[in-house]
C-alpha positions in Angstrom: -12.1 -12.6 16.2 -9.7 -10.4 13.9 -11.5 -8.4 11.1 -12.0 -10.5 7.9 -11.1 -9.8 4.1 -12.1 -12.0 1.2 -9.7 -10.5 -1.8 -10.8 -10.8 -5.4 -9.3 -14.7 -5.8 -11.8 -15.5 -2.9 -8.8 -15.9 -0.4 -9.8 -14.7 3.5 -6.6 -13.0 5.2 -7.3 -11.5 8.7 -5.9 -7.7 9.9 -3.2 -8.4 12.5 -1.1 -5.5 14.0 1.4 -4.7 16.6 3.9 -2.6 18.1 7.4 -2.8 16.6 10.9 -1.0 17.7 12.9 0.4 14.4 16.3 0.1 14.6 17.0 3.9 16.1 14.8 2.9 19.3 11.5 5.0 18.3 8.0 2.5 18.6 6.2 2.2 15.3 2.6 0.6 15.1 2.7 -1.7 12.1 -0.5 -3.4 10.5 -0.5 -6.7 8.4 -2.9 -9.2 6.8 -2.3 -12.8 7.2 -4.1 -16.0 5.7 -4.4 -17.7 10.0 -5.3 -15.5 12.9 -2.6 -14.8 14.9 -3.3 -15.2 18.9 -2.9 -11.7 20.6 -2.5 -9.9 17.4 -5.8 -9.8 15.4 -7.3 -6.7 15.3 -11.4 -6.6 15.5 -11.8 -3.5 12.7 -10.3 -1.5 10.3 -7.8 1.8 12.2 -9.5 5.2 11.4 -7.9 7.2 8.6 -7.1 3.6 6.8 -8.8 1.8 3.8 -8.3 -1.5 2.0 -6.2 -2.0 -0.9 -4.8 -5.0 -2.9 -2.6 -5.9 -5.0 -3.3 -6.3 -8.4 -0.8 -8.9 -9.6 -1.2 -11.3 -5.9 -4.2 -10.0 -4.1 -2.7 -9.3 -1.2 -4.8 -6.9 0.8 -2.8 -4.3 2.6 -3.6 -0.8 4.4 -3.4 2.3 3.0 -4.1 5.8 5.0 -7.3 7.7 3.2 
């Protein structure tokens, strides 16, 4: 079960993330919220060093290093 958030409209988005290759070939870990779990890419909590932020004007919760 991916970590839940309930944004301020009352909207539940789930914390996905996963491994992505940039165009120069280097690996970047990339974290995203999404309104349906995602099979094999939900994550269970919150990464260390990150915090919860959204979007004043949409609510979209996003990640934001502390």
């Amino acid at each position: 079960m991916a970590f839940a958030h309930q944004n301020k409209k009352g909207q539940t988005y789930y914390l996905h993330g996963k491994t992505v290759t940039l165009q120069n070939g280097r690996q970047q870990q990339i974290f995203y919220f999404a309104r349906e779990e995602k099979r094999g890419e939900g994550l269970d909590d919150i990464p260390s060093g990150y915090r919860i932020e959204e979007n004043e004007r949409t609510g979209l919760p996003f990640l934001k290093k502390a």
